[in-house]
N, C-alpha and C positions, 0 to 999 in steps of 0.2 A: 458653151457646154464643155469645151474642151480643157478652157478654161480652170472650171468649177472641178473639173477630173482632178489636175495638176495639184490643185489646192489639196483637195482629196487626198493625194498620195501624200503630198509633201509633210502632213501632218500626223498622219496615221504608222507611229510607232514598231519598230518590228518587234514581232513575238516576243524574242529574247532578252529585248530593250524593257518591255512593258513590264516581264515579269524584274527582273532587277529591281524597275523604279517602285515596282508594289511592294517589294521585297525590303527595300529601303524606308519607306513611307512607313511600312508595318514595326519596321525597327524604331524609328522616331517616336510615332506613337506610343512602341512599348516604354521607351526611354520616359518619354512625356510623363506617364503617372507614373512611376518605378522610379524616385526620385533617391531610393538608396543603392537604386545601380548604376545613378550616374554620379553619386557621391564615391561607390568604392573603388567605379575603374578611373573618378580622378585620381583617388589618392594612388592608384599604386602607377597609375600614367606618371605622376609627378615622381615616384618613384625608380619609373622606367628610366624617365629622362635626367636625373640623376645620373644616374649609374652610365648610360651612353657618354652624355657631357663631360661627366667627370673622367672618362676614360678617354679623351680626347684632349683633354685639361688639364689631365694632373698625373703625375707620373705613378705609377700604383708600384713602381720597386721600391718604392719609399715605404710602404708598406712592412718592409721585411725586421727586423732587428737590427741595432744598430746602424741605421740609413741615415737616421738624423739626429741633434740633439736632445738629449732627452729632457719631457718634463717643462716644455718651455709651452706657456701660455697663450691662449689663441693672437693672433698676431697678422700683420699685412701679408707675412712669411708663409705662415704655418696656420689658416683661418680656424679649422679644430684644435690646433693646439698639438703637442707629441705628449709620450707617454712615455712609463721611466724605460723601457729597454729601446727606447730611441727612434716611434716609428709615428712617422707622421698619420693624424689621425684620419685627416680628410684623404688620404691614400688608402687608410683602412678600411675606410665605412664602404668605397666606390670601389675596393678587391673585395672584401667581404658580401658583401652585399647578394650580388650574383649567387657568390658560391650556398649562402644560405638556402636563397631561393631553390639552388640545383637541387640539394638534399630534398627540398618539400617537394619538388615534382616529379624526382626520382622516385620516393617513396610514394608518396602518394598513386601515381600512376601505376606505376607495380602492382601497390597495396589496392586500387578499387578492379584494375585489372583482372587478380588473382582472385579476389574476393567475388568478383560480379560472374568472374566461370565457375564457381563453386556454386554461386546461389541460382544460378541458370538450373546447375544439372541439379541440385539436390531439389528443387521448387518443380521440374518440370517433370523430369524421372519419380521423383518419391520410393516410397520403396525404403528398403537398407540402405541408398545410397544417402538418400536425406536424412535418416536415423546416422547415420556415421557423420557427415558432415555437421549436422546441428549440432549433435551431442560435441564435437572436438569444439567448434565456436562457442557453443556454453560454456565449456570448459574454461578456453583462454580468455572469455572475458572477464572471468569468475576470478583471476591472479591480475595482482594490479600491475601495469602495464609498463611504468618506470622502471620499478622493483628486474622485470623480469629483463627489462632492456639492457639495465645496470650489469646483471651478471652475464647476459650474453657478449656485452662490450669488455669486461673487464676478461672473461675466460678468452679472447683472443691474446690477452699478453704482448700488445704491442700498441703505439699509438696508431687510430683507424685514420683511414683517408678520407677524401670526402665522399664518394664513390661508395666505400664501406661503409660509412655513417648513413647513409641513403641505406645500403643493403639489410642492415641494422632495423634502421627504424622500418623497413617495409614488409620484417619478418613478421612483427605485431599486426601491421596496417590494412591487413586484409582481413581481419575478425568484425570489426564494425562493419565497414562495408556487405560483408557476407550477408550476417544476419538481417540486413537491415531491407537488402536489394532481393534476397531470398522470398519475406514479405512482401514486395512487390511485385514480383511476379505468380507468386501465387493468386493474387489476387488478379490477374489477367491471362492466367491460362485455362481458364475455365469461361473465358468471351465467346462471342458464337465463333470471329473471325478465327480462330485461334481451332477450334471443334473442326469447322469448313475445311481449313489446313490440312487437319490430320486426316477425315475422312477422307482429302482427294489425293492421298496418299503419301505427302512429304517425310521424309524422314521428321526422326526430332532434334537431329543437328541444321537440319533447314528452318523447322520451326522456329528452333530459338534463333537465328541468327536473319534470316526474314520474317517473321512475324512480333515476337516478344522484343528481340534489341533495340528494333527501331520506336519503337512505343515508350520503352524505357530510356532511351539513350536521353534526354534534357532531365531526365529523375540521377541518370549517373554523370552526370555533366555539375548537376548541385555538388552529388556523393564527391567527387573530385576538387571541388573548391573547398570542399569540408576536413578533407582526407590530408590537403595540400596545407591547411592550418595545422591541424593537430598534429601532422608530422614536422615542420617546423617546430611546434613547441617542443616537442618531445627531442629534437634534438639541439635544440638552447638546455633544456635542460639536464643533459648531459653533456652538454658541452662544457656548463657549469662548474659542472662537478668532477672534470680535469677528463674524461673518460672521451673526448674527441681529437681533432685532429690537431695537434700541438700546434705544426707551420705552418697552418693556413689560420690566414686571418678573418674568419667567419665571425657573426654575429656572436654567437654563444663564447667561442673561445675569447673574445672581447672582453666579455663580463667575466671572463675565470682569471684572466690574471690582472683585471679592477678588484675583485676581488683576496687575490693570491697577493696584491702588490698593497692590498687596505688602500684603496685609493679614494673610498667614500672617508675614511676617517681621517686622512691627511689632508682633504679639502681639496684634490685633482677634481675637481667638477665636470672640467671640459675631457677628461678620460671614456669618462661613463653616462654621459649625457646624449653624443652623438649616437651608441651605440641604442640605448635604449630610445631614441625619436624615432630613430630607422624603424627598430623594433615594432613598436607603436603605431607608425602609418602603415606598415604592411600589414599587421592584424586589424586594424579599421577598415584596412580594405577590404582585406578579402570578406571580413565581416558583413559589411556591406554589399558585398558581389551574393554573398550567401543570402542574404534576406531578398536582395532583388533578384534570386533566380528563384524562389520561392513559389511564385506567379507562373514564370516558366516550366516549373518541373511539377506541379501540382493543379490537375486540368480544373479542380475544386475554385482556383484562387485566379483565373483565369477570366480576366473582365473583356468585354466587347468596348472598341476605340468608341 
């Protein structure tokens, strides 16, 4: 018997242990059919380790202007190749790289932030407070969104940092989100759990922040993967269009002086090739991250393992 005890304990898991392993198990599973979530965070895993590797591999002040020579062909030297103001290219993708990403999570985060306390109070309050918030997010979606980026960057009069370019893009970044997470909680503040709340007397800063955020938080978890693309794009493309951060070697500024430099028509291939691959697997990814939270953020789409 005593025996049989020992056995007993020796295999019976402690509380905290057990949830972990379900915890795990339930993640695998989700992985297991979500085969576009394990596609996106390869691609931008493959891009994480990029950008670490290379910063431990490759000197990124080589990045700068005149560091090396210029215009010389990928090589055992220089495997992307330089570019005509002298900067090696594989130093540029692995300093750039990072700093791109900061602007999309800069902004993005700000922008689902600001956005998702607006649509909290105007969704939950009603009233003129909702009348004022809808109406101003009607508005700003109603002006297209480049256009108005364009002259907020250009009325600064100075080249932005990257810092600023984030600040930029995240003044737009919270009208989508608004509107969108505003809808979603309308549709859950009229639950019973949410009625219970109010009657046993919570305020409604308690509501929303114990009752509505938690229910919504994997809906704004999507909104942030989403937020975190289109604010990237938006600032590639002004980055384009000379309106970013000149010295830093960011994605976008890449493609402005491939551009500024005609490096497609002079046949620099290896110029504008790295920059746009990068380009490319980080919006597959996240693209993919986006579709396989899909399941996660909508209880609709939600299968049993």
């Amino acid at each position: 018997m005593g025996v049989a005890v020992r056995d007993t304990v020796a295999v019976t898991a402690p509380p905290e242990r057990k949830h972990w392993i379900d915890a795990f198990g339930a993640t695998l599973r989700y992985l297991r059919r979500n085969p576009s979530m394990i596609v996106g965070l390869t691609l931008l895993t493959v891009l994480l380790l990029f950008v670490i590797i290379g910063n431990l591999m490759v000197d990124t002040d080589k990045a700068r202007a005149l560091s090396v020579r210029p215009l010389q062909e990928p090589s055992a030297r220089y495997p992307f190749g330089t570019d005509k103001q002298g900067r090696d290219m594989l130093s540029v993708m692995v300093a750039g790289t990072p700093l791109t990403l900061r602007i999309g999570l800069i902004a993005g985060v700000l922008g689902v932030g600001f956005g998702a306390a607006l649509a909290f109070i105007a969704a939950y309050y009603r009233g003129w407070v909702d009348t004022l918030i809808r109406g101003v997010v009607d508005i700003g979606l109603t002006v297209p969104g480049l256009m108005l980026l364009i002259v907020i960057a250009m009325s600064l009069k100075s080249s932005l940092s990257v810092d600023q370019m984030a600040f930029v893009i995240a003044s737009l970044a919270w009208l989508n989100p608004a509107r969108i997470i505003r809808a979603q909680v309308l549709t859950i503040r009229e639950r019973t759990y949410v009625q219970v709340a109010r009657l046993s007397g919570l305020s409604g800063p308690k509501i929303i922040v114990l009752e509505l955020l938690p229910n919504l938080l994997p809906y704004l978890v999507a909104a942030l993967v989403t937020a975190v693309s289109a604010a990237i794009l938006a600032s590639i493309g002004l980055e384009v269009l000379g309106l970013g951060p000149l010295d830093s070697p960011t994605l976008g500024m890449t493609l402005y002086w491939v551009n500024y430099s005609a490096a497609l028509i002079n046949g620099w291939w290896w110029w504008w090739l790295p920059p746009i691959v990068v380009i490319a697997v980080l919006f597959l990814g996240l693209f993919f991250v986006s579709i396989g939270l899909d399941e996660f953020a909508n209880p609709r789409l939600r299968r049993q393992a």
